[in-house]
C-alpha positions in Angstrom: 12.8 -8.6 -2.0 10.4 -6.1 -4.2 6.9 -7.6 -5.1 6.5 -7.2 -8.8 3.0 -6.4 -8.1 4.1 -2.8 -6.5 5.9 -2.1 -10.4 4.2 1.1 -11.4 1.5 1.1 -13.9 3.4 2.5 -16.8 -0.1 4.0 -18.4 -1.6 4.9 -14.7 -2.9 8.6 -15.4 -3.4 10.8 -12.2 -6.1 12.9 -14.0 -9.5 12.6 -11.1 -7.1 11.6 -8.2 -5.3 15.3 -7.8 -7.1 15.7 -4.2 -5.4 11.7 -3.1 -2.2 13.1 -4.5 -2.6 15.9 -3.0 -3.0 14.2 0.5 -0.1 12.0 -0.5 2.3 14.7 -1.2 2.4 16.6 1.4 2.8 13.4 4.1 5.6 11.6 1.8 8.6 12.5 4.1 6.4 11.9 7.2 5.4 8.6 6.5 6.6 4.5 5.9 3.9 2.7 3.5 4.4 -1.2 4.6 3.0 -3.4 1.6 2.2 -7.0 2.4 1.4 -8.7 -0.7 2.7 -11.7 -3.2 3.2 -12.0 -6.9 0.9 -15.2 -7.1 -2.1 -13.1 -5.9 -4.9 -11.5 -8.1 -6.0 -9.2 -6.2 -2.3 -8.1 -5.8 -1.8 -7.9 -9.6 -5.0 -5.9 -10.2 -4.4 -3.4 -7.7 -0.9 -2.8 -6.5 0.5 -1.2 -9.9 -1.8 1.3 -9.9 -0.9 2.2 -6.3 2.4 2.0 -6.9 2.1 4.7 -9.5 0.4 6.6 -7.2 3.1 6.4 -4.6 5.7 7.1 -7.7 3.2 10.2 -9.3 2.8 11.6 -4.8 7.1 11.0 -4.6 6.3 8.7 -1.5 10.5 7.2 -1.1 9.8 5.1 1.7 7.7 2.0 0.4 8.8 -1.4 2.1 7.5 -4.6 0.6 6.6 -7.8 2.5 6.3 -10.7 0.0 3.7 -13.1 1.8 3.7 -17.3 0.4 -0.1 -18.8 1.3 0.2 -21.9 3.1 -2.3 -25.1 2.2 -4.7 -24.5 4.9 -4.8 -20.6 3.2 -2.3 -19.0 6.0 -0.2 -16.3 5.2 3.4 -16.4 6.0 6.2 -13.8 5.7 8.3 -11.0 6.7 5.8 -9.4 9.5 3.1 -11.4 8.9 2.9 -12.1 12.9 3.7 -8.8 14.0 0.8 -6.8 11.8 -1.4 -9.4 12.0 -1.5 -10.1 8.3 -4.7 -12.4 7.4 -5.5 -11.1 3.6 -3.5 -9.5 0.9 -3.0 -7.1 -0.2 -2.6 -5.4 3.2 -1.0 -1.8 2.9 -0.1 -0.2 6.7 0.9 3.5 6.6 3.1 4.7 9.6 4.2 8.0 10.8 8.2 7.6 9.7 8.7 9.5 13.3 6.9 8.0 16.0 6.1 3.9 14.0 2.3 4.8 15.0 -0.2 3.0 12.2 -1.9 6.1 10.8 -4.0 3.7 8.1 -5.2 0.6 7.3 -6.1 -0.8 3.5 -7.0 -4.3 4.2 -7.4 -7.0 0.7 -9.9 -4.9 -1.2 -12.5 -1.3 -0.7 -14.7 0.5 -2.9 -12.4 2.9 -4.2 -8.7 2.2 -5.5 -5.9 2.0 -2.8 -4.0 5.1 -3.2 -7.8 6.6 -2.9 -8.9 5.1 0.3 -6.1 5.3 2.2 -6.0 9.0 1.5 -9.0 10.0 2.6 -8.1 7.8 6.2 -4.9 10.1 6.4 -6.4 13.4 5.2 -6.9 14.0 8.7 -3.0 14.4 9.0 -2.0 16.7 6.7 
């Protein structure tokens, strides 16, 4: 199932993130982008198009989507929810497509967009 949250912003400009894009780019056939997030969330909806036009503006292909359902007592349950140890949303885990190894981490929210800060964790790799 795709999270509606990950549609790309249709008016998302890349103008001022050239140097993320740039990061992106040259790691999209290297890497798996694991998104867990869900429909229902705001801070899903307020930051997850924009990354996903990142993704779409870099031509990262493989982008899997984990829809996560909050339980009353505020748990998160889903697809890999256990296995990544998924407490907040959105959660973004970028692999190496090769090896599974977690390269980066973007956990609920940062100071900088998405696409932004998990570039300059996997700048290092390029």
């Amino acid at each position: 199932m795709e999270l509606e949250t990950m549609r790309p912003t249709p008016t998302w400009d890349g103008a001022g993130y050239e140097d993320s894009l740039d990061v992106w780019s040259a790691l999209a056939d290297d890497i798996v982008v694991k998104v867990w997030g869900g429909d229902w969330c705001k801070d899903c909806r307020s930051q997850l198009p924009d990354f996903g036009a990142a993704l779409e503006q870099a031509e990262v292909d493989e982008v899997e989507h984990y829809p996560v359902e909050k339980e009353d007592d505020g748990s998160k349950v889903g697809p890999g929810v256990e296995e990544y140890g998924i407490e907040y949303i959105p959660t973004v885990v970028v692999e190496d497509a090769d090896t599974g190894e977690e390269l980066a981490r973007f956990v609920e929210e940062e100071d900088r967009p998405i696409a932004v800060w998990l570039a300059d964790q996997l700048e290092q790799y390029v």
